[in-house]
Kinemage of the C-alpha trace (Angstrom):
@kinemage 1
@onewidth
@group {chain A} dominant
@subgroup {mainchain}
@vectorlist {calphas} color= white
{ca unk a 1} P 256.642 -219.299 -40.834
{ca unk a 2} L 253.261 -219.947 -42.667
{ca unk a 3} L 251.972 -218.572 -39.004
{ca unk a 4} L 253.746 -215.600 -38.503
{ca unk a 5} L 253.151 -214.455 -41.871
{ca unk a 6} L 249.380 -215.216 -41.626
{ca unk a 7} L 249.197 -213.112 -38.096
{ca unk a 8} L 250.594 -210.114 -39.610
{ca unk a 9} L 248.745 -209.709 -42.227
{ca unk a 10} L 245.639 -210.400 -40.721
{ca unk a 11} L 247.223 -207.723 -37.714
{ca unk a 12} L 247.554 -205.005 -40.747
{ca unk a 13} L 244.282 -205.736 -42.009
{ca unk a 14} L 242.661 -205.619 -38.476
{ca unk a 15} L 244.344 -201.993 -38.184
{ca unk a 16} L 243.316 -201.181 -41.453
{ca unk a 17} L 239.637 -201.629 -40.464
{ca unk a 18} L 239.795 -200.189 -37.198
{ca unk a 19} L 241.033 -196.524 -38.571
{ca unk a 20} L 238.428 -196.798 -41.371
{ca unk a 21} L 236.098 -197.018 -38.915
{ca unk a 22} L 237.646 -194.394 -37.003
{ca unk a 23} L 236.944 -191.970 -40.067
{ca unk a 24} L 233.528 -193.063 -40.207
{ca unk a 25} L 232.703 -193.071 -36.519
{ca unk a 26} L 234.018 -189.392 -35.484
{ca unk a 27} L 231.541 -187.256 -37.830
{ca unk a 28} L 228.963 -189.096 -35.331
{ca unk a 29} L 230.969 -188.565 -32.095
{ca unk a 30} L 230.923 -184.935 -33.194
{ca unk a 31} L 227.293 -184.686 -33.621
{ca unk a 32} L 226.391 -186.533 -30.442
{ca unk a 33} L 228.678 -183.532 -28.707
{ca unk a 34} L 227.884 -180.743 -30.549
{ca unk a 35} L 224.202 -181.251 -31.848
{ca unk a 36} L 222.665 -184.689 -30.425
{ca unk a 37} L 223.377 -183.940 -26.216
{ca unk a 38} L 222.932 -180.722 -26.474
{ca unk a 39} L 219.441 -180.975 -27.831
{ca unk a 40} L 218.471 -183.682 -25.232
{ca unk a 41} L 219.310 -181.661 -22.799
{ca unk a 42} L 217.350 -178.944 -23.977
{ca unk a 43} L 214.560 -180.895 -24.693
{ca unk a 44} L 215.038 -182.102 -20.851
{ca unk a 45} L 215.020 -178.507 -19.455
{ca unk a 46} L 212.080 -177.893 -21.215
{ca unk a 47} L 210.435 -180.292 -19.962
{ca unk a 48} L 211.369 -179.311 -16.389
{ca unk a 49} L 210.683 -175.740 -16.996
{ca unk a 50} L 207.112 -176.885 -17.970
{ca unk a 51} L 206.542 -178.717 -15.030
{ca unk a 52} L 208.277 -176.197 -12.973
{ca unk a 53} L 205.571 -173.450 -14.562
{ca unk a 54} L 202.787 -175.583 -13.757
{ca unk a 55} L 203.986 -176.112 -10.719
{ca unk a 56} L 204.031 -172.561 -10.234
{ca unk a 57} L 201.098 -171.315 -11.395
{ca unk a 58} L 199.591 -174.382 -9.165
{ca unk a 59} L 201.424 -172.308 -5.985
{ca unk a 60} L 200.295 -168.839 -7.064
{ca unk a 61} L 196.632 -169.801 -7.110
{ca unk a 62} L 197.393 -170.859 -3.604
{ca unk a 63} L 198.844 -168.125 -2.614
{ca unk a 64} L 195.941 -166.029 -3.432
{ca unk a 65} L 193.215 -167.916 -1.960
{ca unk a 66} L 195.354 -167.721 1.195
{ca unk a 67} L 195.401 -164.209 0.632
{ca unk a 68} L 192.193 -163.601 -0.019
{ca unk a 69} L 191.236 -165.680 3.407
{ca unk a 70} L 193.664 -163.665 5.322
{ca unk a 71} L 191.998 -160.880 3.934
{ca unk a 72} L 188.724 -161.918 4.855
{ca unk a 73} L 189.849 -162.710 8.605
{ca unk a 74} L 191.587 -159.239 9.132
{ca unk a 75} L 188.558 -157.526 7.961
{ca unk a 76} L 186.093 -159.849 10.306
{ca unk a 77} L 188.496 -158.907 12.976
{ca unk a 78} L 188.393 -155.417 12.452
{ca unk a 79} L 184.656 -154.740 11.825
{ca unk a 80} L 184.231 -156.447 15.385
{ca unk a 81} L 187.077 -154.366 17.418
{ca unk a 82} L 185.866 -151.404 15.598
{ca unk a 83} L 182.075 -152.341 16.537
{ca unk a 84} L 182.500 -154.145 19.923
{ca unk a 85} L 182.832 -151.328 22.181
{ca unk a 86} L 179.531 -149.631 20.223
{ca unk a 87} L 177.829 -153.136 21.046
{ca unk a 88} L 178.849 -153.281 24.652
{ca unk a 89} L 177.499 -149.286 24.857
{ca unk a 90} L 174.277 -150.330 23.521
{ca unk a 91} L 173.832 -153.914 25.396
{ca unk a 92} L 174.757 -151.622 29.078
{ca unk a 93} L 171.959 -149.085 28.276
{ca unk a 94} L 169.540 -151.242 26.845
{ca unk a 95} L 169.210 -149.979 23.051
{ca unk a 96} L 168.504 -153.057 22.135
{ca unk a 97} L 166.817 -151.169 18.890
{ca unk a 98} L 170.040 -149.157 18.258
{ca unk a 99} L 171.295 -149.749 14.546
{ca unk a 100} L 175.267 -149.904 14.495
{ca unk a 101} L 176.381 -148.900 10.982
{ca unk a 102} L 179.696 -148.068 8.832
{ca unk a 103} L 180.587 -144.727 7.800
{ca unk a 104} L 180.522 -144.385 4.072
{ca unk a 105} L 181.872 -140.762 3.854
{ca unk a 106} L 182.035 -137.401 5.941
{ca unk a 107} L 181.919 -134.194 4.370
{ca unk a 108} L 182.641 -130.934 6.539
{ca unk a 109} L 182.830 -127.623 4.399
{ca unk a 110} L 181.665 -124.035 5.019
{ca unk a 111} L 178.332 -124.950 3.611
{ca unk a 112} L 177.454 -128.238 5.191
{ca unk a 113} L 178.694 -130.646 7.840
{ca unk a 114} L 177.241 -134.304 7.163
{ca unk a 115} L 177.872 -137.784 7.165
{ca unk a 116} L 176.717 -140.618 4.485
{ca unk a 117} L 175.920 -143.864 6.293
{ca unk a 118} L 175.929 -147.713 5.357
{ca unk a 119} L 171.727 -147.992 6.151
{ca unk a 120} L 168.874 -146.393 4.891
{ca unk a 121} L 165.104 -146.892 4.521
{ca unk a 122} L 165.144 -151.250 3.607
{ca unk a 123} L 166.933 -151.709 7.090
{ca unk a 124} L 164.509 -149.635 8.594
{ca unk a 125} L 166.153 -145.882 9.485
{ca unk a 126} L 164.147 -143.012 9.645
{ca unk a 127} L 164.209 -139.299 9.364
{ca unk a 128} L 165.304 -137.531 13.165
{ca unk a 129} L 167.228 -140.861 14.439
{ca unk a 130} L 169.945 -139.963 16.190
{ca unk a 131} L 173.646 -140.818 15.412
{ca unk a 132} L 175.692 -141.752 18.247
{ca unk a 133} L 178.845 -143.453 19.205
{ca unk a 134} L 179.313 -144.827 22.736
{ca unk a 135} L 178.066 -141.535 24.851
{ca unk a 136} L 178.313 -138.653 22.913
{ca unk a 137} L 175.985 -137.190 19.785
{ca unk a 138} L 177.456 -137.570 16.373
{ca unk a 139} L 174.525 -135.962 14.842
{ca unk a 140} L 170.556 -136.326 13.429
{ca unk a 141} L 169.599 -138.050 10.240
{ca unk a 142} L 168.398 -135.579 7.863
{ca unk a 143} L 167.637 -137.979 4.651
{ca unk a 144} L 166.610 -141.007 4.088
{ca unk a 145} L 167.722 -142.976 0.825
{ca unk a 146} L 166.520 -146.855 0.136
{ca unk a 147} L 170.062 -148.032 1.215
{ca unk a 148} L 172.283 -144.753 2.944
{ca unk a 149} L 171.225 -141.965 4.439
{ca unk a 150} L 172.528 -138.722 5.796
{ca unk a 151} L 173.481 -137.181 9.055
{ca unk a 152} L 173.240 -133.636 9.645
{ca unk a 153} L 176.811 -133.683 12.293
{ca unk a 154} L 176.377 -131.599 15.807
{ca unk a 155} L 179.192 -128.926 13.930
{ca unk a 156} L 176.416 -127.970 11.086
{ca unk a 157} L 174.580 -124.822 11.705
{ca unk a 158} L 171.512 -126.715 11.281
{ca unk a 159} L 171.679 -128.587 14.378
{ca unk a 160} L 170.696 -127.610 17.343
{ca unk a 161} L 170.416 -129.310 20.515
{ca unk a 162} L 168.971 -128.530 23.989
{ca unk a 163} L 171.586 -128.896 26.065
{ca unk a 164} L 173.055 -128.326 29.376
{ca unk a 165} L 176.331 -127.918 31.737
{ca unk a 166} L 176.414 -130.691 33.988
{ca unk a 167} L 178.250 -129.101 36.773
{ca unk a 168} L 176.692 -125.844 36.956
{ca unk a 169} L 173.547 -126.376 35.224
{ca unk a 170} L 173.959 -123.697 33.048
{ca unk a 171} L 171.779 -124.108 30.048
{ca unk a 172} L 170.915 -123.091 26.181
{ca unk a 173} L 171.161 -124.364 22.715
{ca unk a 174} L 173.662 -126.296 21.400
{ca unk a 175} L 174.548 -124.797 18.153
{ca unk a 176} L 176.665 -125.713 15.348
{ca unk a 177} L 178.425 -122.955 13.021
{ca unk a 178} L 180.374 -125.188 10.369
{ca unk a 179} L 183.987 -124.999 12.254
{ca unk a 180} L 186.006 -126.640 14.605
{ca unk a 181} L 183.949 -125.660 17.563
{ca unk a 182} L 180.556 -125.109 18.817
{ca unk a 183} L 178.702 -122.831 20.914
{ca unk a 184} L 176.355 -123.067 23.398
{ca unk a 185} L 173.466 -120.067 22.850
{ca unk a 186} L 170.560 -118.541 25.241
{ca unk a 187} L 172.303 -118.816 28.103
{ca unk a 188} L 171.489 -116.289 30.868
{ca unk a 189} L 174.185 -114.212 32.384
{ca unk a 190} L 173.157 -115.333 35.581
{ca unk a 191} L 173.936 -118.912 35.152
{ca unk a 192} L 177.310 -120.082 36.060
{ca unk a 193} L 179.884 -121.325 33.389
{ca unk a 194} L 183.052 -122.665 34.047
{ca unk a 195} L 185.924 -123.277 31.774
{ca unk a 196} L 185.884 -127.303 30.855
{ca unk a 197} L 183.014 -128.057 32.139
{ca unk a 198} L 180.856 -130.802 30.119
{ca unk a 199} L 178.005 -129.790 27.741
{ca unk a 200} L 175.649 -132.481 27.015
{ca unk a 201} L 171.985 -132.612 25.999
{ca unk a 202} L 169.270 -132.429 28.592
{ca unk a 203} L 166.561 -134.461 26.613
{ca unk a 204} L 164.180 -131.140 26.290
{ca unk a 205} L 162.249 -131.030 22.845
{ca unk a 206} L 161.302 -134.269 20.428
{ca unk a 207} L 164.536 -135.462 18.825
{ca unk a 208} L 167.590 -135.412 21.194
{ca unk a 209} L 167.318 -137.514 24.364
{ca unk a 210} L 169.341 -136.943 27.422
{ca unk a 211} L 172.247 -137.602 28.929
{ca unk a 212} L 174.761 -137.731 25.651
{ca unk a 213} L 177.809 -135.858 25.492
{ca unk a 214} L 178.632 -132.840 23.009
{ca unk a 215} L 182.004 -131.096 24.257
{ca unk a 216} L 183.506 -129.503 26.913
{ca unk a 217} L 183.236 -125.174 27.647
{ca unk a 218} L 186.738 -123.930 26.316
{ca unk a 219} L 185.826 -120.028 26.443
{ca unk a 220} L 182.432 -117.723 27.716
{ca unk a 221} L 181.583 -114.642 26.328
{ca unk a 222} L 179.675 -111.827 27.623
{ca unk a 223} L 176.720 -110.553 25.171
{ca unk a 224} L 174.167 -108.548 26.742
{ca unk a 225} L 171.873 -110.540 28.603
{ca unk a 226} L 173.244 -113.875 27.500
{ca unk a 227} L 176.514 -115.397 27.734
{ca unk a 228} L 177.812 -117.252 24.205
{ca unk a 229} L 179.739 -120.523 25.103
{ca unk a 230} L 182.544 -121.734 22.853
{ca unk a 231} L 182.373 -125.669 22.868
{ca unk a 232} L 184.860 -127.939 21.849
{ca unk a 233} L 183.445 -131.261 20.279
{ca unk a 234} L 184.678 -134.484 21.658
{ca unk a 235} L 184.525 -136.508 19.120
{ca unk a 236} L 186.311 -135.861 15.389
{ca unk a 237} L 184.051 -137.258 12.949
{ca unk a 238} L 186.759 -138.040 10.375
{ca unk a 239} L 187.746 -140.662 12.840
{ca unk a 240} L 184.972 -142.930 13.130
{ca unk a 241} L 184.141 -145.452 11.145
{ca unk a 242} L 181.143 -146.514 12.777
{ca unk a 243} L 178.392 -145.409 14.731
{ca unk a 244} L 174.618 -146.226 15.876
{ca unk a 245} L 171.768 -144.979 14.945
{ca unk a 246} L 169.046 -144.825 17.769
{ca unk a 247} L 165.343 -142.939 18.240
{ca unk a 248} L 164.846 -140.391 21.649
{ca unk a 249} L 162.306 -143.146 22.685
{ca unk a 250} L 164.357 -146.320 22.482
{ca unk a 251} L 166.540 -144.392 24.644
{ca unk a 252} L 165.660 -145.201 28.683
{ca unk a 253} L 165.527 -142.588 31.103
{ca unk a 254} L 168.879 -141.354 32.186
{ca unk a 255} L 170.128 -143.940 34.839
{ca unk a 256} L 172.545 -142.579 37.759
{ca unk a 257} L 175.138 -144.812 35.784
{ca unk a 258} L 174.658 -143.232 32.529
{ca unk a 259} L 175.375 -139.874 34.099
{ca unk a 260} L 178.285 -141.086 35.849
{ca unk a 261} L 179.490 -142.086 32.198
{ca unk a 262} L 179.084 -138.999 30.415
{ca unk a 263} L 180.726 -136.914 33.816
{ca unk a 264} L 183.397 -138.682 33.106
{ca unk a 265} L 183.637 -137.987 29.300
């Protein structure tokens, strides 16, 4: 009996102390869920967002170097399709002192018809060089600065060029009038013309050499003694962005193969 009555009362008092506790240990369970986890698991986000910024920024920086490399190729492999075919021109008719350069700008107005290019006096250019690209004339250098200089185009009325119709042999002055086309002057009603033909320059005078194209005949004119010759440029200088600068007597002779060349336009 002693026992039994021991048992319970110790069984009560064990109870008794276990919901006491229970009072005392919920306030915490309440704070570990509402306040406690939910900070650690900030505090772990944050830490993960940290690294995940650093990573990041760490993949960004990468990204631009990469960029900037891919840059850097696309623009190596540009500049050399844009300046092969110039380079093969100049290696098959020997101008081994030809100068290929960019084209910084290209102005064509009523009052002038020019072209501001990437070399000037320090890499050696001078005043009545010739700009070309592949057979035909783009124009003369006029200026000379320390680092650009500028070419007077075939289309300004300051250019002229002695020049020549290479079927018929018609030939005059080619002659620029700040427009879409050209004309070819001084040339003798008696000489033959023919629609399309090519106009190129013969070589005569100090500056121009021969053989290099300048258009095509697209209409004839009679005027008295003299027939004016509308030309149509073949080339658009807005287009390039390259072209090489050369001197009449870096320029050999005319070769049978450089005709054939600018024939065939």
């Amino acid at each position: 009996i002693f026992m039994v009555i021991w048992y319970r009362l110790g069984g009560l008092q064990l109870g008794l102390i276990e919901r006491w506790c229970s009072y005392v240990t919920y306030p915490f369970l309440q704070l570990q869920k509402n306040y406690i986890a939910p900070l650690a698991e900030m505090l772990r986000e944050r830490t993960t967002n940290a690294a995940l910024r650093e990573e990041l920024q760490g993949l960004q920086f990468e990204q631009a170097s990469l960029r900037a490399q891919v840059v850097e190729l696309q623009a190596t492999l540009l500049y050399g399709q844009q300046v092969h075919e110039l380079d093969e021109f100049r290696k098959q008719f020997g101008l081994a002192h030809g100068k290929i350069t960019k084209i910084l700008a290209c102005t064509r107005s009523e009052r002038e018809h020019v072209l501001l290019v990437d070399a000037g006096a320090s890499q050696g250019v001078q005043v009545d060089m010739i700009a070309v690209y592949k057979n035909c004339i783009v124009g003369r250098v006029s200026e000379v600065f320390p680092w650009y200089s500028k070419v007077v185009l075939i289309t300004d009325k300051s250019c002229k060029v002695a020049a020549y119709c290479t079927k018929t042999g018609a030939s005059g002055i080619h002659v620029g009038n700040n427009g879409e086309s050209t004309q070819l002057q001084r040339v003798s009603h008696l000489s033959k013309v023919e629609l399309g033909d090519l106009v190129a320059s013969s070589g005569e005078g100090l500056i121009f050499p021969q053989g290099f194209a300048l258009g095509e005949v697209q209409e004839i004119t009679l005027d008295g003694l003299y027939q004016n010759v509308s030309v149509h440029p073949y080339l658009d200088p807005t287009s390039l962005t390259h072209c090489m600068l050369i001197q009449k007597g870096d320029v050999p002779v005319a070769s049978t193969q450089a005709q054939e060349v600018v024939a065939a336009g």
